[in-house]
C-alpha positions as CSV (number, residue, x, y, z in Angstrom):
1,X,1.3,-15.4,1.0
2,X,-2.3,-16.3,-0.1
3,X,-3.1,-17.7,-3.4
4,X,-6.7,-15.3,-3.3
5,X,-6.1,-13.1,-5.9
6,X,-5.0,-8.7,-4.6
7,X,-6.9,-6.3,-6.4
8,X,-5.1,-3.4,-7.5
9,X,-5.8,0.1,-9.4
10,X,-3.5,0.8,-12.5
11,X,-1.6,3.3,-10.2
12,X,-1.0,1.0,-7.3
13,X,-0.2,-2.1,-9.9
14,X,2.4,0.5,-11.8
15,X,4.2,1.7,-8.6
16,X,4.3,-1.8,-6.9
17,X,6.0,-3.1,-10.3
18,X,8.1,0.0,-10.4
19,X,9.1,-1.0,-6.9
20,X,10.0,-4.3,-8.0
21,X,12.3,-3.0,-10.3
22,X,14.2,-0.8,-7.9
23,X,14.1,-3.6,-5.0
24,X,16.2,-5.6,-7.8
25,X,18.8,-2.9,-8.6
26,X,19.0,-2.8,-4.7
27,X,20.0,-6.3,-4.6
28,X,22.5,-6.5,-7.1
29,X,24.5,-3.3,-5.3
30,X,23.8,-5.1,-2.1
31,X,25.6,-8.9,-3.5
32,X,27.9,-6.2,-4.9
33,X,28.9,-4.9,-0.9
34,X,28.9,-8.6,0.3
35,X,31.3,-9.8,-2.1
36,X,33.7,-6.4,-1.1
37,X,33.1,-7.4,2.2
38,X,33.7,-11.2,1.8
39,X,36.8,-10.2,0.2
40,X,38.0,-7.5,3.0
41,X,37.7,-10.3,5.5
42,X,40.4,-8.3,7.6
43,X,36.8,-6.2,9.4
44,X,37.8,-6.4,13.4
45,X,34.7,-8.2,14.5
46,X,32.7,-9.3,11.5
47,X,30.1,-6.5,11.3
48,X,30.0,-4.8,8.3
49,X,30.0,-8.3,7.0
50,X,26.3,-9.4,9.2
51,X,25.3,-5.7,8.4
52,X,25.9,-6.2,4.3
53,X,24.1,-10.1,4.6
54,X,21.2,-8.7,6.9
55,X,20.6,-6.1,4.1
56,X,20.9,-8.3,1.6
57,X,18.0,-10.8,3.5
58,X,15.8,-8.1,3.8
59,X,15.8,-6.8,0.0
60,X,15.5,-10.8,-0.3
61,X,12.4,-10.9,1.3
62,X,10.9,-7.4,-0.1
63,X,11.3,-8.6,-4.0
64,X,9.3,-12.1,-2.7
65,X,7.1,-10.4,-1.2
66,X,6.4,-7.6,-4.3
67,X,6.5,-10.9,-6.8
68,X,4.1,-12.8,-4.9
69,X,1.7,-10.1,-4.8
70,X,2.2,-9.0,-8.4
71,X,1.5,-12.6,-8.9
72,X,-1.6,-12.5,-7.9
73,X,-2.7,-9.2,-8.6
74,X,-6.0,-7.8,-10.5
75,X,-6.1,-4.8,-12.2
76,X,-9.5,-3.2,-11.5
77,X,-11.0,-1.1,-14.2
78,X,-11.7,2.3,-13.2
79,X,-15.4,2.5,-14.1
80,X,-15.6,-0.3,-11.3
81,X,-14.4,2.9,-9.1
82,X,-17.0,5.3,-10.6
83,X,-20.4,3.9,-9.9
84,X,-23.0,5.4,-7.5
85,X,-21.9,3.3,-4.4
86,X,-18.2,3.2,-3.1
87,X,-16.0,0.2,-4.1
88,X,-12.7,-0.5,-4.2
89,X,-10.9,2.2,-6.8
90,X,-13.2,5.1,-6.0
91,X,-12.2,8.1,-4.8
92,X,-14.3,9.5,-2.0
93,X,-14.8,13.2,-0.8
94,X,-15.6,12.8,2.9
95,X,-17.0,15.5,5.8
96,X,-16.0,14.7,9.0
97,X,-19.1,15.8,11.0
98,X,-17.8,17.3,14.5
99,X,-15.2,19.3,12.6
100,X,-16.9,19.8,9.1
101,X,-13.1,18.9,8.4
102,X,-13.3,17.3,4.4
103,X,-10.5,15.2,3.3
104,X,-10.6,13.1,-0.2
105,X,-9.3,9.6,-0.2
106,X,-9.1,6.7,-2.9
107,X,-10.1,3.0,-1.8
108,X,-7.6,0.6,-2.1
109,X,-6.3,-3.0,-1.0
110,X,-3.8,-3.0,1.8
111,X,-0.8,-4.6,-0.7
112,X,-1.6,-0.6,-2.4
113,X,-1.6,1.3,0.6
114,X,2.1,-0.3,1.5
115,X,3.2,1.7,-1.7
116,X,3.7,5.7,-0.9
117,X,2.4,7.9,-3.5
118,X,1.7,11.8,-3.5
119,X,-2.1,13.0,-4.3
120,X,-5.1,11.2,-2.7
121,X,-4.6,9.8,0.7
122,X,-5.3,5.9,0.2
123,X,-7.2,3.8,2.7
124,X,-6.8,-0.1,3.1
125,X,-10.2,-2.1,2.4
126,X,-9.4,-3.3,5.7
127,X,-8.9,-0.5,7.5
128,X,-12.2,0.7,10.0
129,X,-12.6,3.7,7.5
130,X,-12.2,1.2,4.5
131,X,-14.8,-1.4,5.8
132,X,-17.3,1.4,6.9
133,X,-16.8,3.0,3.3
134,X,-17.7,-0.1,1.3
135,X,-20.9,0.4,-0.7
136,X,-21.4,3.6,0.9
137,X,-23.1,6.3,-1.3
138,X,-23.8,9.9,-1.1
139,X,-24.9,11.5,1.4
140,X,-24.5,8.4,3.5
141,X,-23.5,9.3,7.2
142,X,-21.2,6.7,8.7
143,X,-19.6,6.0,12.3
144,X,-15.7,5.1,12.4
145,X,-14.6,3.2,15.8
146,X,-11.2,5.1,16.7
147,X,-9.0,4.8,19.2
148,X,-9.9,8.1,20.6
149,X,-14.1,7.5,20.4
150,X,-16.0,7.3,17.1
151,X,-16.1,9.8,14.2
152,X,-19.2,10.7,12.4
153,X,-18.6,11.3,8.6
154,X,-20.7,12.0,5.5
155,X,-20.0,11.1,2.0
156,X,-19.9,14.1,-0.1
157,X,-18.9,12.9,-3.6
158,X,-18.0,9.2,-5.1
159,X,-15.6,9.0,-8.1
C-alpha cells in the first residue's frame, strides 16, 4: 500500500476500525477450524483442510490491508465538509437533470466507500461523480461520463 496518507470522516475511520476488530475475531475462529482440521487429518482428499487455510489467507490479507490503511489514515474535521464548495466529507444534494431524479450523497475516499454503511450513499473521490464533484458549489451544473452517455446534474445543497 502507499505511504500517502487516506483521508477519512469520523464515520468511515470508526467503521473501518470496527471492521478491524471483527476481521480479528474472524481470524482467531478461523486458526481455531485449521487446527480441528489439522487434527482430523483423516478428510478423504484434503479439502476442508485447503478450504480452512484459504480462509484463513484471506482474513490474513483483509486485517493488512484495514491496518495499513488505518495506518495512514486522516481524520477530516467536519467543518472541512461544510464550506461553500464541495470537498471531501460534504454531503451533497444532487438533481439529475434529464430525470429531475435527486439523490443525496457524502464525498469520501475510496478506502471509505469499501466500508458498507446505511444512510447517505458514499462516492469515491475517484470515482467520475467524485472527481466532477470536487469544488463544486451550488447551483453548479456538471456533466458525468457514463457508460451509457453522460448525465447532466446540478448541485442543489452542500453540507
Amino acid at each position: 500500500m502507499m505511504n500517502r496518507e487516506i483521508k477519512l470522516t469520523k464515520e468511515g475511520f470508526q467503521k473501518l476500525s470496527a471492521q478491524l476488530e471483527l476481521e480479528k475475531e474472524r481470524l482467531v475462529q478461523a486458526e481455531t477450524i485449521l487446527a480441528a482440521q489439522q487434527d482430523e487429518g483423516d478428510d478423504y482428499d484434503g479439502s476442508g483442510l485447503e478450504d480452512a487455510k484459504r480462509a484463513k489467507t484471506a482474513i490474513e490479507d483483509r486485517l493488512h490491508e484495514l491496518e495499513e490503511t488505518l495506518a495512514v489514515a486522516v481524520v477530516i474535521d467536519s467543518a472541512e465538509g461544510s464550506s461553500k464548495l464541495v470537498a471531501l466529507g460534504s454531503t451533497v444534494k444532487l438533481k439529475e437533470e434529464k430525470t429531475g431524479r435527486e439523490m443525496q450523497v457524502q464525498l469520501v475516499s475510496g478506502a471509505e466507500v469499501a466500508v458498507q454503511s446505511a444512510g447517505v450513499r458514499k462516492v469515491s473521490e475517484d470515482s467520475p461523480l467524485g472527481v466532477k464533484l470536487m469544488g463544486r458549489k451550488k447551483n453548479d451544473l456538471f456533466i458525468v461520463d457514463v457508460e451509457r452517455g453522460q448525465l447532466k446534474y446540478k448541485v442543489l445543497e452542500i453540507g
